[in-house]
C-alpha positions as CSV (number, residue, x, y, z in Angstrom):
1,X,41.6,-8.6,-13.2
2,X,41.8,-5.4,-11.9
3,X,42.1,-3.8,-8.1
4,X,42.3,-0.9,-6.2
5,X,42.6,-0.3,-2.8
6,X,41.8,3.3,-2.0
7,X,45.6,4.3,-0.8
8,X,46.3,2.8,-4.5
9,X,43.7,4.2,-6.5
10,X,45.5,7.3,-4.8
11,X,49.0,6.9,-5.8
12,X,48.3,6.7,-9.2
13,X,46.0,9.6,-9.5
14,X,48.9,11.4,-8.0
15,X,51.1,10.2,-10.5
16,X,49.1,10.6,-13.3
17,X,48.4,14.2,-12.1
18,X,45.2,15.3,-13.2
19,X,42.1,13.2,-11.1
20,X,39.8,11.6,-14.0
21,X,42.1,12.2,-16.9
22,X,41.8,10.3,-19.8
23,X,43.3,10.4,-22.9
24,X,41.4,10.8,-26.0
25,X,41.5,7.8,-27.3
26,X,40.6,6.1,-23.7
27,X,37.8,8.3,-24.0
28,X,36.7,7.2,-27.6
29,X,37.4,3.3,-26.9
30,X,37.0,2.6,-23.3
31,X,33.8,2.0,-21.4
32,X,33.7,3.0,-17.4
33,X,32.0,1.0,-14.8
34,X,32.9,1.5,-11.0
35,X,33.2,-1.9,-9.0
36,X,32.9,-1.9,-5.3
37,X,33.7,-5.0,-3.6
38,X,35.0,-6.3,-0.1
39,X,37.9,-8.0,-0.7
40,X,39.4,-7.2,3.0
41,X,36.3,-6.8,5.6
42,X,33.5,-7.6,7.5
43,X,31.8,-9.8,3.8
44,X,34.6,-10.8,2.5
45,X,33.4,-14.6,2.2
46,X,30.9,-12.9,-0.6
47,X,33.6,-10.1,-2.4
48,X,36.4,-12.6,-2.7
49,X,34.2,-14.3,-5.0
50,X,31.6,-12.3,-6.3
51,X,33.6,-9.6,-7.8
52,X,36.4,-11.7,-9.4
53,X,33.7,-13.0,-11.1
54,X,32.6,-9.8,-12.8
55,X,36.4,-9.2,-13.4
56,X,35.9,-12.8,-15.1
57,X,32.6,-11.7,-16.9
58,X,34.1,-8.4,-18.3
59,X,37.3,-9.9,-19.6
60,X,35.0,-12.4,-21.5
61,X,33.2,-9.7,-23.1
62,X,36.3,-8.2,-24.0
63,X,37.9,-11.0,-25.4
64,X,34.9,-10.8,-27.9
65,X,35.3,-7.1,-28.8
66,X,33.8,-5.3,-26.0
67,X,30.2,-4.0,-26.5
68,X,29.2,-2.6,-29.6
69,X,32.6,-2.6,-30.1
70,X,34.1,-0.7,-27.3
71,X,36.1,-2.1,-24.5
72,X,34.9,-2.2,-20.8
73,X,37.5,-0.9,-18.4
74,X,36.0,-1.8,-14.9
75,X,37.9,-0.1,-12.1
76,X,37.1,-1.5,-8.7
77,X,38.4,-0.5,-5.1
78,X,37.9,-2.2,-1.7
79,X,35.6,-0.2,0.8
80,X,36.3,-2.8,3.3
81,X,32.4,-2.9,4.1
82,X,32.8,0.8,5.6
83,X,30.6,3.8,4.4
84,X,33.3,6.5,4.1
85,X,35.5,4.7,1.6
86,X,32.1,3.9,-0.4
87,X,31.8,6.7,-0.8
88,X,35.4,8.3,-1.9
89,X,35.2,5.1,-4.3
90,X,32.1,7.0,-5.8
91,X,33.4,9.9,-6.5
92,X,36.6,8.8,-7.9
93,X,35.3,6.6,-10.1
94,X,33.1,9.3,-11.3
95,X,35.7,11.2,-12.0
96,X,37.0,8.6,-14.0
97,X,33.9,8.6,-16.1
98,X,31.9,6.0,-14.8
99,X,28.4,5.5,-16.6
100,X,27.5,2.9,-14.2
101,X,27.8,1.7,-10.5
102,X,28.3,-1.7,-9.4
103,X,27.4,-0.7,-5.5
104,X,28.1,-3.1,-2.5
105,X,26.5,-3.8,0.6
106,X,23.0,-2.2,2.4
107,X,24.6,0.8,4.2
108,X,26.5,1.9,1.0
109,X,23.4,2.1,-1.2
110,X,21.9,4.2,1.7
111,X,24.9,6.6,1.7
112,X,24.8,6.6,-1.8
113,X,21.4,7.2,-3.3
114,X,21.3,10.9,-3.0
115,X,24.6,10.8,-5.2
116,X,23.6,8.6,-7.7
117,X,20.8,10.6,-8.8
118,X,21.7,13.8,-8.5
119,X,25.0,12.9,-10.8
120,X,22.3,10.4,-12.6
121,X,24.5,7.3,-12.4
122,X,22.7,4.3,-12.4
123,X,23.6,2.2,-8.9
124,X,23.1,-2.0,-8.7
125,X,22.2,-3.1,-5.3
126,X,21.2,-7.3,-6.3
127,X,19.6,-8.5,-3.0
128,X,20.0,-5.8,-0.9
129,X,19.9,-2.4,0.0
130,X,16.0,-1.0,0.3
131,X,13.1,-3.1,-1.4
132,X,11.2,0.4,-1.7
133,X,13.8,1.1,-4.2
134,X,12.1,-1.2,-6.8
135,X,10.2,1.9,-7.0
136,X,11.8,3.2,-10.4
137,X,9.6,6.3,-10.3
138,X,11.2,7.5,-6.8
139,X,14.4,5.8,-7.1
140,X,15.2,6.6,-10.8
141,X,19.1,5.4,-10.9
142,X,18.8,3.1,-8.0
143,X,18.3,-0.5,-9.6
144,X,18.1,-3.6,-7.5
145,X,18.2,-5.9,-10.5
146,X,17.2,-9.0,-7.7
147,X,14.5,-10.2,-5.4
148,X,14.7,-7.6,-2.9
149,X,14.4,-8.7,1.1
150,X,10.4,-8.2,0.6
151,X,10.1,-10.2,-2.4
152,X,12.8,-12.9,-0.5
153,X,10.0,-12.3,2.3
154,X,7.0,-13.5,0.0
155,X,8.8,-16.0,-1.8
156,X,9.9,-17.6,1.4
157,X,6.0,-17.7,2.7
158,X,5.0,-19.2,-0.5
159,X,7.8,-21.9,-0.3
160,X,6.8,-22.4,3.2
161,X,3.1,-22.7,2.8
162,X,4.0,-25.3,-0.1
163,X,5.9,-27.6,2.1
164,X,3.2,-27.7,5.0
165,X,0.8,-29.2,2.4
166,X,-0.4,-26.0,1.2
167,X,-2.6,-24.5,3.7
168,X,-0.3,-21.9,6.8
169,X,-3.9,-21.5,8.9
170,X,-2.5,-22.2,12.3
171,X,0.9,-22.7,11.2
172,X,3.7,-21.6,14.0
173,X,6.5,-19.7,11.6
174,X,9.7,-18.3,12.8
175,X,11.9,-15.5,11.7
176,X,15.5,-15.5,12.9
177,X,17.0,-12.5,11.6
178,X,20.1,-10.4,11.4
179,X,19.6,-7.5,13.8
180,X,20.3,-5.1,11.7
181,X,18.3,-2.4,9.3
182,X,18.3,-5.2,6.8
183,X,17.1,-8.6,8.8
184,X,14.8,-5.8,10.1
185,X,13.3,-5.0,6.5
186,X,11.3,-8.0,5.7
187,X,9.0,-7.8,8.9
188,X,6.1,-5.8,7.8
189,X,6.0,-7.9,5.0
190,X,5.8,-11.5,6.9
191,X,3.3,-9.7,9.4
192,X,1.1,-8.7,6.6
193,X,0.9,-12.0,5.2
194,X,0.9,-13.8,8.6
195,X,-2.7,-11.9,9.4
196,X,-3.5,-13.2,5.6
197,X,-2.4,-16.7,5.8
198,X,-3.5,-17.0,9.4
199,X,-0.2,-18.3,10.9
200,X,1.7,-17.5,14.2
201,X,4.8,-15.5,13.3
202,X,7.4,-14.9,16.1
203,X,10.5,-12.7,15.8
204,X,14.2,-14.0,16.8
205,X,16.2,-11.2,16.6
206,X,20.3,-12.2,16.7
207,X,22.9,-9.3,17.9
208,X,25.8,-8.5,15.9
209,X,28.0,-10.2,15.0
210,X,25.6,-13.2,15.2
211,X,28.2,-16.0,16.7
212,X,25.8,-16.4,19.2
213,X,22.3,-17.4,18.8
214,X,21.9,-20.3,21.0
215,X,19.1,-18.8,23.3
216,X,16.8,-18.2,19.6
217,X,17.2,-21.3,18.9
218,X,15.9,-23.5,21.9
219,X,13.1,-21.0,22.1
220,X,12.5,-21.7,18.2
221,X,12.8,-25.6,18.6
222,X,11.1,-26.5,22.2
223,X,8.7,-23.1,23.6
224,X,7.8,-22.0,20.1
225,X,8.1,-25.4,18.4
226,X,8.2,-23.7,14.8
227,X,6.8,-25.5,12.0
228,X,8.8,-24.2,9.9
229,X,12.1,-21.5,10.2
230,X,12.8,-18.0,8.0
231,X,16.7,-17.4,8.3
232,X,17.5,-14.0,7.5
233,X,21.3,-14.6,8.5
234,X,24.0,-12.8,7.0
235,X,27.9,-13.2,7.2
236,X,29.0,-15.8,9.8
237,X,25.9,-16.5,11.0
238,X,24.1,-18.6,8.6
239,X,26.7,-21.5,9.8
240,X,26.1,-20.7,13.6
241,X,22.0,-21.2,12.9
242,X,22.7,-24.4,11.0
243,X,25.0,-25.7,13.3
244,X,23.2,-25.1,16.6
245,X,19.7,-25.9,14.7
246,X,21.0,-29.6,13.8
247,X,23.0,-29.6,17.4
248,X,19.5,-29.8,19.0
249,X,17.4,-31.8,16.6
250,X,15.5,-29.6,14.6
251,X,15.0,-30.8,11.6
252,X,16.9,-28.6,8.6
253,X,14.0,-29.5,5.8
254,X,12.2,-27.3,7.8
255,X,14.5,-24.5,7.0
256,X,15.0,-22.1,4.3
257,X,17.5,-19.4,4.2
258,X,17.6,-15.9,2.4
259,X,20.1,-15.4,-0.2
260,X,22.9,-13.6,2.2
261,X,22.5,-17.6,4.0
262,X,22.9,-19.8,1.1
263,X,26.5,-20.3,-0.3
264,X,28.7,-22.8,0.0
265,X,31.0,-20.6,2.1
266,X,27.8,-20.7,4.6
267,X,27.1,-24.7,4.1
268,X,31.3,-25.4,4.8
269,X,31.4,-23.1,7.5
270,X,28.7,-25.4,9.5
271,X,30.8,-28.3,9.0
272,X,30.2,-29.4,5.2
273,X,27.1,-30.7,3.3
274,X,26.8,-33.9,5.5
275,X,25.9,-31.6,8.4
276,X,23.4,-29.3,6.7
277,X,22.2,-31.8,4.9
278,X,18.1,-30.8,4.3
279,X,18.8,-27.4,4.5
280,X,16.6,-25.0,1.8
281,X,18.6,-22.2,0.4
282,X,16.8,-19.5,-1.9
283,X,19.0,-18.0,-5.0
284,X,18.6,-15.3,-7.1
285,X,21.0,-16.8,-9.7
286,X,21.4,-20.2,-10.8
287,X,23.6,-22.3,-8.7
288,X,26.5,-24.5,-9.9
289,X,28.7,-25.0,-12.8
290,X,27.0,-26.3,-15.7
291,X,25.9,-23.0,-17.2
292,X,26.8,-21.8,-21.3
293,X,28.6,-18.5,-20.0
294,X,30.5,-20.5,-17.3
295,X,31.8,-22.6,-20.2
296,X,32.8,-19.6,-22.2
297,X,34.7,-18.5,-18.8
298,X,37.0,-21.6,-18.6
299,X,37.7,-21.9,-22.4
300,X,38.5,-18.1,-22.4
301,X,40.9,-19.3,-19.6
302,X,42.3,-22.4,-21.5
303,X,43.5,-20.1,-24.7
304,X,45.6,-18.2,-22.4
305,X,47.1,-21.4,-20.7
306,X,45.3,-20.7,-17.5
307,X,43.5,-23.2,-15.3
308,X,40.2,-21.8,-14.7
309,X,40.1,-19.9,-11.2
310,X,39.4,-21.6,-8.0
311,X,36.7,-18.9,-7.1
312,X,34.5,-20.7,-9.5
313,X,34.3,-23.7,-6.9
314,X,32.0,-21.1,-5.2
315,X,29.4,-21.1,-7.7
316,X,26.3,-19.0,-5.5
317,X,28.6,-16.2,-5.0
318,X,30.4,-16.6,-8.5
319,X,27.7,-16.6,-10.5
320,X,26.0,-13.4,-8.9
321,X,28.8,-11.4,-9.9
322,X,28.3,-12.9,-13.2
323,X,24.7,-11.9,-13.5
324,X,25.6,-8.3,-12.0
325,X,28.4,-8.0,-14.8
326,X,26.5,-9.2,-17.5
327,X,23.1,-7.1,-16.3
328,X,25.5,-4.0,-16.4
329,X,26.5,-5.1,-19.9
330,X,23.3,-5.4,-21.3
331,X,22.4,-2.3,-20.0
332,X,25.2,-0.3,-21.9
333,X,24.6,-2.5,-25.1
334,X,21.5,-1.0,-25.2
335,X,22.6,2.5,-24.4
336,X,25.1,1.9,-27.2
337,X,22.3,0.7,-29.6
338,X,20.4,4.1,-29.1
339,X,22.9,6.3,-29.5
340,X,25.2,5.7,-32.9
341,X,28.1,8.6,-32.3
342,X,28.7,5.9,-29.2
343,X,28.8,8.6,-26.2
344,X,26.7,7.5,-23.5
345,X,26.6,9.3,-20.0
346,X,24.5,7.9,-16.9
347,X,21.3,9.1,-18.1
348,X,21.9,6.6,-21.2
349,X,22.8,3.7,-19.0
350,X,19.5,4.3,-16.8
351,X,17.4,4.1,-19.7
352,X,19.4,1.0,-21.3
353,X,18.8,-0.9,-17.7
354,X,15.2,-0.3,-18.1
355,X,15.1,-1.7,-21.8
356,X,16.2,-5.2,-20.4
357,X,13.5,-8.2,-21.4
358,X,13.7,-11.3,-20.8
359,X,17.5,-11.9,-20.3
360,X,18.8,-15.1,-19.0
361,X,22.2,-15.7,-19.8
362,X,21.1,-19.1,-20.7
363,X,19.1,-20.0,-17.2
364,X,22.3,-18.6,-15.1
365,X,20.1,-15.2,-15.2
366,X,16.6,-15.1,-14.5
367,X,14.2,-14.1,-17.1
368,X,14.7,-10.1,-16.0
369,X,12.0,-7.7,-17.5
370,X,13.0,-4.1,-15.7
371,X,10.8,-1.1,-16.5
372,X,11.3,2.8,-15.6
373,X,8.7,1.5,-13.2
374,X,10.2,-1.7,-12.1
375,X,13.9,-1.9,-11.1
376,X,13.7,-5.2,-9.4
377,X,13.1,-7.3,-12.5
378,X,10.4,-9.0,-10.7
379,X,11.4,-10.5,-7.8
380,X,12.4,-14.1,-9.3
381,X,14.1,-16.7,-6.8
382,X,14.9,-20.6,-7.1
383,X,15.0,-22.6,-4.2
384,X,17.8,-25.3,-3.8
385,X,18.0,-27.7,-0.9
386,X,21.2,-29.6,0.2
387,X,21.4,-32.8,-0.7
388,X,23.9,-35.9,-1.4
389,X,26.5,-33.5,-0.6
390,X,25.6,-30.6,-3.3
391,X,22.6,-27.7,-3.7
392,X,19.9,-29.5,-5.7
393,X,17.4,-27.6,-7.4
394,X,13.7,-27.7,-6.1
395,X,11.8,-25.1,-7.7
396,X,12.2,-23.1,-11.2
397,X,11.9,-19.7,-10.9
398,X,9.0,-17.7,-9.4
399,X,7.8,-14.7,-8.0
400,X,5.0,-14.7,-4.9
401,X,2.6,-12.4,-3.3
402,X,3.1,-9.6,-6.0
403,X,0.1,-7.8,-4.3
404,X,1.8,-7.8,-0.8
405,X,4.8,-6.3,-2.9
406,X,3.4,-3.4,-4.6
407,X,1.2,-2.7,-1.6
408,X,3.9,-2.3,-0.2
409,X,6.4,-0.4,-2.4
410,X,3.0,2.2,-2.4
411,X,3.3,2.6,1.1
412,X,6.8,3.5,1.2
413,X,6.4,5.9,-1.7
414,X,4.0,8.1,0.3
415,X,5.3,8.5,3.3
C-alpha cells in the first residue's frame, strides 16, 4: 500500500526536483490514478477502510499483470476531510499524470468539478457528492458510479411502502437527516413522492456534529408517531439515532438507513448487533465476505506469507473501495482496449467509464450500465437488515422511482 500525507507527498517532490517527473519508462509502463482518502479526520471510520481496500484491489490487479498489461501506480494523500488539501491533492496528482480521480467526500467534489473538466479528468464520487451530476451531458467527467442521495431517496420510499403492506396513503414518514448540504439533498425528492404516495412526511433536521439528537427523536416516536423512519445520518451519528431510537422503544424494523448509516463501524458504535438488532441498512455494494474477488484478496495475501488484513472485518466500507478500484479499472481497460500504442489521457478514461455494461465483480458490484448520459449506473441498492448478530440480505438489487429521478436530474439541468 501506498500513502501520502501532503507534507510528504511534498518532501519527495522536493527531492526528486522536478514536480510530476517521470521517467520514461514510468511513463511507458505505469498507470496514474489519484486516491483521496481520510485516513486522519472528521470520516475516518469510512477512509481507514475503504481506501486500503482499493490499495488491496490494485495490488491484485497487479499481481496479475496490471491492465492490458501495464501496471497501476495509485498515489493517494490524506485531505483530512478539508477542501484546501483536496484540492492541492488534485493538482499534484495531476501533475503526476493522473488519468483518473478517485475523489472523497461531498464538499471535495463541489470544489472540484470545475477542475475536473476543464483538465478533463474523470472524478468518482460513489454515494455522494450532487445527484444532478448523474447528468453525464452537464457533468461530463463527474461520475458518481452509485445510487446517488436521490436515488437512496426513492429506493428508501419504495422499501418503505413495501414493508407497510404496500400501500403509503396516510402513512406518517420521517426523515432525520444530517444537517448539512448533503442530508439536505434528498428532500425535494421525498416531498415529490410524499404528494404522490399520499403520506405525511416530516423533517428532523440534526446539527453538526450530530451527538445529539434526542429532542428528534421523542418527537419522531410519541408527537409524530412515525410509521416508519428515513435516517440520513452520517459519521457518528448513525450510532446516536440507533441508540436513542431503541433507548425509547421504537421499534428498529421500522428503520432504514442511507448508505453513509450502514456499516459495521455504525452498528458497533451503538453498542453491537444485539442492540440494533432490526435495523435496515441500504448498500450500494454487496456486504460481507464471501465474494470471488474477496477470495482472490486473501490468497494474493497467503503467497506472500501475510494474514489477510484486519480492515477486511469491515466488509460495507471494504468492499466499496473495492467496487471504486475495480470500476476505475475497468474504465482504463477499456481505454486501453481502444487505443493500441497504450497512451491514454483523461478524455480516454471518460469514454472507457462510459463503456461499462453489466459489470459485477461476481455480485460484489452491481450490474453497472453507465452511459455518456448516465454516470450513476442506475441507481441500484440492496437492503440488508441486522439480524442474529450479522447484516442479512433482504432484497436483490433494484432501482425505484426512475421517473421521480430523471424528473429531477431535468430540473437541475435547467436551472
Amino acid at each position: 500500500m501506498r500513502q501520502f500525507s501532503i507534507g510528504a507527498l511534498a518532501v519527495l517532490i522536493g527531492l526528486t526536483g522536478v514536480v510530476g517527473a517521470v521517467s520514461p519508462a514510468a511513463a511507458q509502463n505505469e498507470i496514474v490514478i489519484g486516491v483521496q482518502c481520510d485516513r486522519t479526520g472528521a470520516t475516518q471510520i469510512v477512509g481507514t477502510v475503504l481506501c486500503p481496500a482499493m490499495h488491496d484491489y490494485f495490488a491484485l490487479v497487479n499481481s496479475k499483470g496490471g491492465i492490458e498489461g501495464r501496471k497501476i501506480k495509485a498515489l493517494e494523500i490524506d485531505h483530512e476531510y478539508k477542501v484546501p488539501p483536496a484540492v492541492e491533492s488534485y493538482e499534484r496528482h495531476k501533475k503526476e499524470g493522473a488519468v483518473s480521480m478517485a475523489v472523497y467526500g461531498t464538499p471535495q467534489i463541489y470544489a472540484l468539478a470545475a477542475k475536473l473538466t476543464e483538465d478533463r479528468i474523470p472524478g468518482t464520487s460513489p454515494g455522494f457528492g450532487s445527484a444532478a451530476a448523474a447528468d453525464g451531458i452537464r457533468y461530463p467527467y463527474i461520475f458518481p458510479i452509485a445510487a446517488t442521495y436521490w436515488s437512496q431517496a426513492t429506493a428508501a420510499v419504495d422499501f418503505a411502502k413495501k414493508q407497510l403492506g404496500g400501500n403509503l396513503k396516510g402513512k406518517k414518514i420521517a426523515y432525520l437527516f444530517y444537517d448539512n448540504p448533503a442530508g439536505r439533498e434528498p428532500i425535494e425528492v421525498l416531498e415529490d413522492l410524499a404528494q404522490r404516495e399520499g403520506f405525511q412526511l416530516k423533517m428532523f433536521a440534526v446539527p453538526p456534529p450530530g451527538v445529539e439528537m434526542g429532542a428528534q427523536v421523542l418527537d419522531i416516536a410519541q408527537r409524530f408517531r412515525a410509521d416508519f423512519v428515513l435516517s440520513h445520518l452520517f459519521g457518528g451519528a448513525p450510532a446516536v439515532s440507533i441508540k436513542e431510537l431503541k433507548r425509547i422503544g421504537f421499534p428498529l424494523r421500522k428503520v432504514i438507513g442511507f448508505v453513509w448509516a450502514s456499516a459495521e463501524a455504525n452498528i458497533d458504535a451503538a453498542g453491537g448487533f444485539a442492540v440494533a438488532e432490526g435495523y435496515y441498512t441500504m448498500q450500494f455494494a454487496g456486504v460481507g465476505q464471501d465474494y470471488p474477488v474477496l477470495n482472490e484478496i486473501r490468497e494474493m495475501y497467503k503467497k506472500e506469507g501475510k494474514p489477510a488484513p484486519k480492515e477486511m472485518a469491515s466488509t460495507v466500507f471494504y468492499n466499496r473501495g473495492v467496487l471504486v478500484a475495480a470500476v476505475h479499472v475497468e474504465a482504463i481497460r477499456n481505454a486501453l482496449k481502444a487505443k493500441p500504442d497504450g497512451k491514454i489521457t483523461g478524455a480516454d478514461v471518460k469514454v472507457g467509464f462510459e463503456k461499462i455494461s453489466n459489470f459485477t465483480l461476481g455480485g460484489l458490484v452491481p450490474p453497472l450500465k453507465i452511459t455518456p448520459n448516465d454516470h450513476e449506473g442506475g441507481g441500484l441498492v440492496q437492503i440488508w437488515q441486522v439480524k442474529g448478530g450479522k447484516f442479512e440480505k433482504v432484497t436483490e438489487w433494484f432501482a425505484a422511482y426512475p421517473d421521480v429521478v430523471a424528473k429531477h436530474i431535468k430540473a437541475a439541468a435547467a436551472k
